[in-house]
C-alpha positions as CSV (number, residue, x, y, z in Angstrom):
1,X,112.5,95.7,-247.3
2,X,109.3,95.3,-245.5
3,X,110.1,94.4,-241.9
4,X,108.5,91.3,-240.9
5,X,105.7,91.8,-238.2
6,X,106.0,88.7,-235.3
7,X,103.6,85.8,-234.9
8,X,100.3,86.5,-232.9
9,X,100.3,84.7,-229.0
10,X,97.8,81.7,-228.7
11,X,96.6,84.9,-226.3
12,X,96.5,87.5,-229.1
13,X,94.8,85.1,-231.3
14,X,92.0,83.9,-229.0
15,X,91.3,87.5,-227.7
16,X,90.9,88.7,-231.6
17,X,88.7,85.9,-232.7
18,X,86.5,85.8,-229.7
19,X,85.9,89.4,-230.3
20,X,84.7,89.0,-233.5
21,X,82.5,86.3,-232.9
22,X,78.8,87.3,-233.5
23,X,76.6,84.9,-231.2
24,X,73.9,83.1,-233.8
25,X,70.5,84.9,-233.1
26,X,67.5,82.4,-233.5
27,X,66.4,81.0,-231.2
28,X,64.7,77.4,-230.8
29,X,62.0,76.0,-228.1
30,X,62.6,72.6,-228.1
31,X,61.3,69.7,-225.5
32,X,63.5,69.8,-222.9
33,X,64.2,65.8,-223.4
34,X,66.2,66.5,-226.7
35,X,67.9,69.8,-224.9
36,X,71.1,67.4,-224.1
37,X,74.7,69.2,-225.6
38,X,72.5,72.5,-226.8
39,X,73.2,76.0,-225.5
40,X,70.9,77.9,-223.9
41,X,69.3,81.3,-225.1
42,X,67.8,82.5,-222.1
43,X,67.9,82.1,-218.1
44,X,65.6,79.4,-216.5
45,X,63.8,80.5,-213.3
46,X,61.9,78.0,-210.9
47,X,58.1,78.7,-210.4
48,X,58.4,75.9,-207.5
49,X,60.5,75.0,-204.1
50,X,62.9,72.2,-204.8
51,X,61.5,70.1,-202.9
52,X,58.3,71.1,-203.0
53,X,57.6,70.4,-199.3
54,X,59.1,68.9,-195.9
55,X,59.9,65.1,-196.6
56,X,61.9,62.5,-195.1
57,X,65.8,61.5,-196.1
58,X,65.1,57.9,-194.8
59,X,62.6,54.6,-194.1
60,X,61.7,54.9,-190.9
61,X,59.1,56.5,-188.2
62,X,58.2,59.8,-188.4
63,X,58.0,61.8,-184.8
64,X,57.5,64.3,-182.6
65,X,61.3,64.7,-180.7
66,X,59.9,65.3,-177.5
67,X,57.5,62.2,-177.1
68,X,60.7,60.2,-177.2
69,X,62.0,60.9,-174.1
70,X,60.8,57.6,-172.7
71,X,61.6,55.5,-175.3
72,X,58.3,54.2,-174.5
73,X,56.5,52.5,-177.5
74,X,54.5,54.7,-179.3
75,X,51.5,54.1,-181.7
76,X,51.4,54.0,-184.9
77,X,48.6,56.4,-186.5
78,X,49.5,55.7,-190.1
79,X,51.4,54.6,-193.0
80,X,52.9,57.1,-195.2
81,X,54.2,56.3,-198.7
82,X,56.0,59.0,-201.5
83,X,53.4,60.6,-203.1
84,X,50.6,60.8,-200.5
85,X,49.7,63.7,-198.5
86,X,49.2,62.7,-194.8
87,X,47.3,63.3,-191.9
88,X,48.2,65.5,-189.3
89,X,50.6,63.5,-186.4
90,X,48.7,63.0,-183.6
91,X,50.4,64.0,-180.1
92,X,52.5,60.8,-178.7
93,X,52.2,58.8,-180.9
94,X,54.3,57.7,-184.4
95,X,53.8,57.3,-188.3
96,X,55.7,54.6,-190.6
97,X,57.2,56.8,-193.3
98,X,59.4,56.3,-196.4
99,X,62.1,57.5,-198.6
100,X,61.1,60.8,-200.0
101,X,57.5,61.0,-197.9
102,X,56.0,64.3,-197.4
103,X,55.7,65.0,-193.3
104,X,52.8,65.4,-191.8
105,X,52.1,68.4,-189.4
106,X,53.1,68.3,-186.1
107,X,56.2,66.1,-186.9
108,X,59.7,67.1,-186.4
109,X,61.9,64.2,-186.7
110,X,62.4,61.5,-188.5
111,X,64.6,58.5,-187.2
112,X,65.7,55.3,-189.3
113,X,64.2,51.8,-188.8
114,X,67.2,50.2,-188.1
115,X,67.0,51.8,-184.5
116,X,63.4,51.5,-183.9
117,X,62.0,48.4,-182.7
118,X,58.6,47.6,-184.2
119,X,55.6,45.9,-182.0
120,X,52.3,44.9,-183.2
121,X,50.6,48.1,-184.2
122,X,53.4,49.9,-182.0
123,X,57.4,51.3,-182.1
124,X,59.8,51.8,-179.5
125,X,62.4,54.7,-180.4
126,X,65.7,53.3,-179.4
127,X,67.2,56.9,-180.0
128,X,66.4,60.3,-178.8
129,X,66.5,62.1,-182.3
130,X,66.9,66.3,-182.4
131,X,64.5,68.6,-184.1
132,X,64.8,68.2,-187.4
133,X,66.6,64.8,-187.9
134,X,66.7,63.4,-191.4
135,X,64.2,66.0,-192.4
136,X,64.6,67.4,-196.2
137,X,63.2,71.1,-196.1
138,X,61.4,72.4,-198.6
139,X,63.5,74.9,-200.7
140,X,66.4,73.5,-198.9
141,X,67.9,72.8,-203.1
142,X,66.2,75.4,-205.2
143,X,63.8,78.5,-203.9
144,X,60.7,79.8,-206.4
145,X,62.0,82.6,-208.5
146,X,65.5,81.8,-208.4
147,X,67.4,81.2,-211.0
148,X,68.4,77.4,-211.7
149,X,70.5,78.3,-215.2
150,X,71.9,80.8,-217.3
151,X,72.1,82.0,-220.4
152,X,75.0,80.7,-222.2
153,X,74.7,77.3,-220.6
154,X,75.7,74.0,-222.4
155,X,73.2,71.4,-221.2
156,X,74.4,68.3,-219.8
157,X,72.7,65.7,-218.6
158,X,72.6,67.2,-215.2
159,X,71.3,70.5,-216.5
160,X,68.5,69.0,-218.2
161,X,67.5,67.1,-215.3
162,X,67.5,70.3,-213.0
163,X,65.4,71.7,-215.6
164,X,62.9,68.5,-215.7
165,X,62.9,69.4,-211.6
166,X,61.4,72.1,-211.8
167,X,59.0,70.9,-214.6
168,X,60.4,72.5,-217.2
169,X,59.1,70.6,-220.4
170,X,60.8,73.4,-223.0
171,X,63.9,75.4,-223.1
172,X,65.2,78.2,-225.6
173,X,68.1,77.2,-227.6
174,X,70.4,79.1,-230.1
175,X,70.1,77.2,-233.2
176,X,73.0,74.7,-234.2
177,X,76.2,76.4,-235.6
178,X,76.1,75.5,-239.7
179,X,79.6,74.5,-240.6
180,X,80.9,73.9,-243.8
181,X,84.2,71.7,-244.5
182,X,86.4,71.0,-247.7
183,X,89.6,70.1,-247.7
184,X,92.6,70.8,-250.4
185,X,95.4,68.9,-251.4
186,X,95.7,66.4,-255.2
187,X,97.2,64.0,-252.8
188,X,94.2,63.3,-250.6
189,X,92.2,60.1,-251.4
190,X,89.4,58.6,-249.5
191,X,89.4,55.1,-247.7
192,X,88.5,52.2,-249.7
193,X,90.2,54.3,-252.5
194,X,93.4,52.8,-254.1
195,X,96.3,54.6,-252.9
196,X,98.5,55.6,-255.7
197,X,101.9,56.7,-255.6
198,X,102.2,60.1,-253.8
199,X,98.9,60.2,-252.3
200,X,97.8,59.9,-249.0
201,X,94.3,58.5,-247.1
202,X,92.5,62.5,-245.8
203,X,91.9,61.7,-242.1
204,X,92.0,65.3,-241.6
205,X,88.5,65.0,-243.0
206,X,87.0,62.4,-240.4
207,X,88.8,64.3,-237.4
208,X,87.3,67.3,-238.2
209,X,83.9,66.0,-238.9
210,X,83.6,64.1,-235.9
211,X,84.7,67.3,-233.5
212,X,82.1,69.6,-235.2
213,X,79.3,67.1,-234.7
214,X,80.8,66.4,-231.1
215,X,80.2,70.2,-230.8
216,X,76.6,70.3,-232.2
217,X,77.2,71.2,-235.1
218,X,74.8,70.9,-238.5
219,X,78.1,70.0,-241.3
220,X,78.0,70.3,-245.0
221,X,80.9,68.7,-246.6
222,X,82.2,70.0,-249.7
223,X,84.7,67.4,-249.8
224,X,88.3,67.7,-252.0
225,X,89.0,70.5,-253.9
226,X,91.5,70.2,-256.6
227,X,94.3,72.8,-255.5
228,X,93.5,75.4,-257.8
229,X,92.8,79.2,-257.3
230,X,90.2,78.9,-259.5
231,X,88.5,75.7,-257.7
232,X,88.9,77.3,-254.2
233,X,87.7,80.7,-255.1
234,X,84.5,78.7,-256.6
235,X,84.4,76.4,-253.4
236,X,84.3,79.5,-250.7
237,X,81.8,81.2,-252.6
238,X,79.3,78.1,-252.7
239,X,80.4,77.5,-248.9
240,X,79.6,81.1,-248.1
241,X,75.8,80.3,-248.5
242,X,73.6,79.5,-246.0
243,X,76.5,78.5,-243.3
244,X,77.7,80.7,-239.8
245,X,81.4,79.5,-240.3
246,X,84.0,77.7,-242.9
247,X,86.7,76.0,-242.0
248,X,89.1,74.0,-244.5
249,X,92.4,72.0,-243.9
250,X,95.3,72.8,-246.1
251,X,96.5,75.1,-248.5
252,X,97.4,77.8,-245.8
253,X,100.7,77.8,-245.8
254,X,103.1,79.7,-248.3
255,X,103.9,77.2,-251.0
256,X,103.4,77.5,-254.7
257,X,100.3,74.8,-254.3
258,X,99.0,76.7,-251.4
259,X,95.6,78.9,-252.9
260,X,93.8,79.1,-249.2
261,X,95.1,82.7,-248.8
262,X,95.2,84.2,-251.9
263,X,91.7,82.5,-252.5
264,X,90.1,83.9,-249.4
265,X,91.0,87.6,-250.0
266,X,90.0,87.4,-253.2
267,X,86.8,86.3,-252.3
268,X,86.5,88.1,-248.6
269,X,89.1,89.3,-246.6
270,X,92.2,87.8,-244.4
271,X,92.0,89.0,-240.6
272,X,94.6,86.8,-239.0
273,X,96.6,84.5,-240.1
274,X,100.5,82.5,-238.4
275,X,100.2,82.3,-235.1
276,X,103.2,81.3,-232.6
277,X,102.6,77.7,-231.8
278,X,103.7,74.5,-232.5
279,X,102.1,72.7,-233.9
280,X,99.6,74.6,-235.8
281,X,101.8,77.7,-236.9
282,X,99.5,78.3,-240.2
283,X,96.3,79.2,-239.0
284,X,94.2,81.6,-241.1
285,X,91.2,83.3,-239.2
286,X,89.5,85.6,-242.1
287,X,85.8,86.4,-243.8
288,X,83.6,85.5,-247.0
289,X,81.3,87.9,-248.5
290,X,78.3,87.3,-249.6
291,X,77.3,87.2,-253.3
292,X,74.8,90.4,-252.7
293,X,76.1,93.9,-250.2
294,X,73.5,93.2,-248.2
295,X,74.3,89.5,-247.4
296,X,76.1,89.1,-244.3
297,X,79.6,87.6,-244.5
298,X,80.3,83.9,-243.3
299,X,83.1,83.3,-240.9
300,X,86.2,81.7,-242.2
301,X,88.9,79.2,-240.3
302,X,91.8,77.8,-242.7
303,X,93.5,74.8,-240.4
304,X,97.1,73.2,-241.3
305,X,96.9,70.1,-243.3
306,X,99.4,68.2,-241.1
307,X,96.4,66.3,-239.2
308,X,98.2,66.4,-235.6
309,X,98.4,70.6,-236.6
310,X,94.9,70.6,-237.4
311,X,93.3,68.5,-234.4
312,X,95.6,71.0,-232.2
313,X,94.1,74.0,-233.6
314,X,90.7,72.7,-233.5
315,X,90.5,72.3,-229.7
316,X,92.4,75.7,-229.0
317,X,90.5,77.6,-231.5
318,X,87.9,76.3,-233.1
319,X,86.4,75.1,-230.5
320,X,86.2,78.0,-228.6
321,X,84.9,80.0,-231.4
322,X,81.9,77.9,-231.8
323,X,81.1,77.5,-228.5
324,X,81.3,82.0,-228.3
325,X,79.3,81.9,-231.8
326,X,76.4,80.3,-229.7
327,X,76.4,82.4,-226.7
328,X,79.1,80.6,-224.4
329,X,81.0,83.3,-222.1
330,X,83.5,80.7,-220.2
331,X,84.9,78.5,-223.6
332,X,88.4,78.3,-221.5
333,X,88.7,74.4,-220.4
334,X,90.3,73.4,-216.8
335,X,93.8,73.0,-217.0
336,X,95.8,71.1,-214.2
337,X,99.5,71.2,-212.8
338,X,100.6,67.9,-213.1
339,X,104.1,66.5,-212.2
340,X,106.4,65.7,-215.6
341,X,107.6,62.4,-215.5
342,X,110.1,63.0,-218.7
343,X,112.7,65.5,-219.9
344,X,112.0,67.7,-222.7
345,X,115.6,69.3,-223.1
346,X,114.9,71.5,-226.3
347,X,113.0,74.7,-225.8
348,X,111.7,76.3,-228.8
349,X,110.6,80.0,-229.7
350,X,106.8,79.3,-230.0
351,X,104.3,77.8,-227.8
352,X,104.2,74.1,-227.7
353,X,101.4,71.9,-227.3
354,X,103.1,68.1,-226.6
355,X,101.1,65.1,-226.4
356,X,100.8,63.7,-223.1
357,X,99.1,61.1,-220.9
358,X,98.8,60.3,-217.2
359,X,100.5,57.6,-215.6
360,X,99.7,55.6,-212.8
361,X,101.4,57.5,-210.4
362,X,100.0,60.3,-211.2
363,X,102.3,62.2,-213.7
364,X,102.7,63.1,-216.7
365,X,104.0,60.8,-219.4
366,X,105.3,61.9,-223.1
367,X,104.4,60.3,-226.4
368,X,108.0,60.0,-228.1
369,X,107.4,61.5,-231.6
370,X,106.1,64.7,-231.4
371,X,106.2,65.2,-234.9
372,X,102.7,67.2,-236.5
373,X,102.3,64.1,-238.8
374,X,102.0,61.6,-236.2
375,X,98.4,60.9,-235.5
376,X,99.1,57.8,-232.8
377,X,100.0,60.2,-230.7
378,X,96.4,61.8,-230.3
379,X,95.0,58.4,-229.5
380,X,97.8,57.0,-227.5
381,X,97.7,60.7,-225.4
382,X,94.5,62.0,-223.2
383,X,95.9,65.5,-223.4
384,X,97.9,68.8,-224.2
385,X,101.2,69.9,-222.4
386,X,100.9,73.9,-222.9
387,X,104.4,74.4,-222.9
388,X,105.4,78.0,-222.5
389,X,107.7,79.8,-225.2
390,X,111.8,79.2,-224.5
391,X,110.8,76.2,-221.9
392,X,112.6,73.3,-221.3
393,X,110.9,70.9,-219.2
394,X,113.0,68.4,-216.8
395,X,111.5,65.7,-214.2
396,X,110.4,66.8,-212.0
397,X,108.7,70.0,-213.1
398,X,105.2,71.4,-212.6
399,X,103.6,71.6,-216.1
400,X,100.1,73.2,-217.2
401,X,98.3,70.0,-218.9
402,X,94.5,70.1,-221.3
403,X,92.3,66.8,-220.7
404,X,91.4,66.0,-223.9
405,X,88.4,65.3,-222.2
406,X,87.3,69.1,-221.4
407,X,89.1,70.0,-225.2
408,X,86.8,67.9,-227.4
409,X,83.4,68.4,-226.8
């Protein structure tokens, strides 16, 4: 008898698929106002100082330090809005300035209004200010030629507005991911469907839609397949075409009704596939080929149908593969040690992902049905427990816990 080889590690099985991830190639200059949640192809150097020149941090009167000894009034020379370039200070005497104001030469200090006192045409400093005081210095946020982001960035919309800084009006993108979906199962019936007896509504299809879009991606939906060898075989091959990655819920487990695996290495080959966590044991990680040798093959990722199972493998697998297929290095999200405010009392063999959300004190409360088929508890939860293999968990303890708000986007 054929000994039975043990389940990959969430570890193993992120290691192997980022390794075979093949970053997309083209590349896409687009304006840098529609660069928001796109990855970028190339490092971004600044041709400019950030800020371009000395300016001021505050309203106020623009000085030199040492004719404020005195605190005798001082003159003022001129007026000095953003945008204008001003005249030269003259000695002893002052200039009105404002917010963001460039300052003029011979001027070393700026001090706030609120501790001037103004006369006509005239300002007493009420303050001896230092060298320096409430001066921005140009370069003080980026220096010319240095390098403001790099490759392999997502773009924010921070990112974009360093970009925009710097005047920036295009950045290099790798073109979106093209991901196509289907989904098996003779049970599966769309809303606003009648349900008949033995079927069930296919969320699994609106999850998985909306996290690929919430990743960038371009989706084609193949929709159900009848669960068939036949129709499966016939659905890879016409998903193979034209698309960077597959991914289909269902059909990968070991059942009689279950034609994801045989269907894929029919039509490709099956790299990977049962990995030790729960939920989201049957995960199948494998390749299409194309319908010509010299065609290259299309990435393939068969997901559990139990929709809990397949929203749990999304964000620790998915995910991170498509954010590698477009250039990302770091696709690990922040985990945090938060306090368990609950007692899980039964360890089990694999690595468990529970469904958790904060509390108001700062811990960790635990949906009560951790079951794979309960959706609630993805929308009543804002976040992953990762659970180590043979762990119980009592108050008390420290556990690792994933935001869903790093996991889903």
């Amino acid at each position: 008898m054929t000994e039975k080889k043990p389940l990959l590690s969430l570890q193993e099985a992120l290691d192997f698929l980022l390794a075979a991830a093949r970053p997309i190639a083209e590349i896409e200059q687009i304006a840098t106002m529609d660069a928001n949640g796109r990855i970028l192809a190339a490092d971004q150097t600044s041709q400019i100082d950030v800020p371009p020149a000395d300016n001021t941090q505050m309203d106020g009167y623009v000085v030199r330090a040492a004719d404020c000894v005195s605190q005798q009034p001082l003159p003022v020379s001129q007026r000095i809005p953003a945008g204008q370039v001003p005249q030269a200070l003259a000695p002893g005497s002052a200039a009105r300035i404002f917010t963001g104001a460039m300052i003029p030469a011979g001027a070393d200090a700026v001090v706030m209004q609120e501790i001037c006192e103004a006369t006509d045409g005239a300002v007493r400093i009420l303050h001896q200010p230092k060298p320096g005081e409430w001066i921005r210095r140009a370069g003080e946020d980026i220096r010319a030629g240095s390098t403001i982001l790099a490759a392999g960035t997502r773009l924010n919309a921070q990112e974009i507005g360093l970009a925009a800084s710097v005047g920036l009006a295009q950045l290099p993108v790798r073109r979106r991911p093209r991901v196509a979906v289907f989904f098996t199962g003779d049970e599966l019936a769309m809303p606003g469907e009648v349900l008949k007896p033995g079927a069930i509504y296919n969320s699994n299809r609106f999850t998985l839609r909306g996290l690929l879009q919430n990743l960038g991606c371009e989706v084609t939906d193949f929709g159900i397949v009848p669960d068939t060898l036949a129709a499966t075989r016939d659905t890879l091959r016409r998903a193979a075409s034209g698309h960077d990655l597959i991914i289909t819920s269902g059909g990968v487990s070991v059942g009689e009704e279950d034609h994801i695996k045989p269907a894929v290495e029919a039509e490709g080959r099956l790299n990977m596939w049962q990995i030790a966590i729960k939920p989201g044991k049957p995960l199948a990680f494998g390749e299409i080929f194309g319908a010509q040798s010299t065609d290259a093959s299309t990435f393939f990722l068969g997901l559990p149908g139990n929709p809990v199972s397949s929203f749990v493998t999304f964000l620790l697998f998915v995910r991170p593969f498509i954010l590698r297929l477009q250039g990302v290095q770091n696709v690990a999200p922040p985990a945090y040690s938060l306090r368990a405010d609950f007692v899980w009392p039964r360890a089990d063999r694999r690595n468990e992902f529970l469904r958790a959300r904060m509390n108001a004190s700062g811990g960790l409360d635990l949906f009560e049905n951790q079951s794979s088929g309960v959706l609630t508890s993805t929308v009543w939860g804002d976040g992953l427990i990762d659970n180590p293999p043979g762990q119980t968990i009592a108050a008390g303890d420290m556990v690792r816990f994933l935001p869903f708000s790093a996991l889903l986007h």
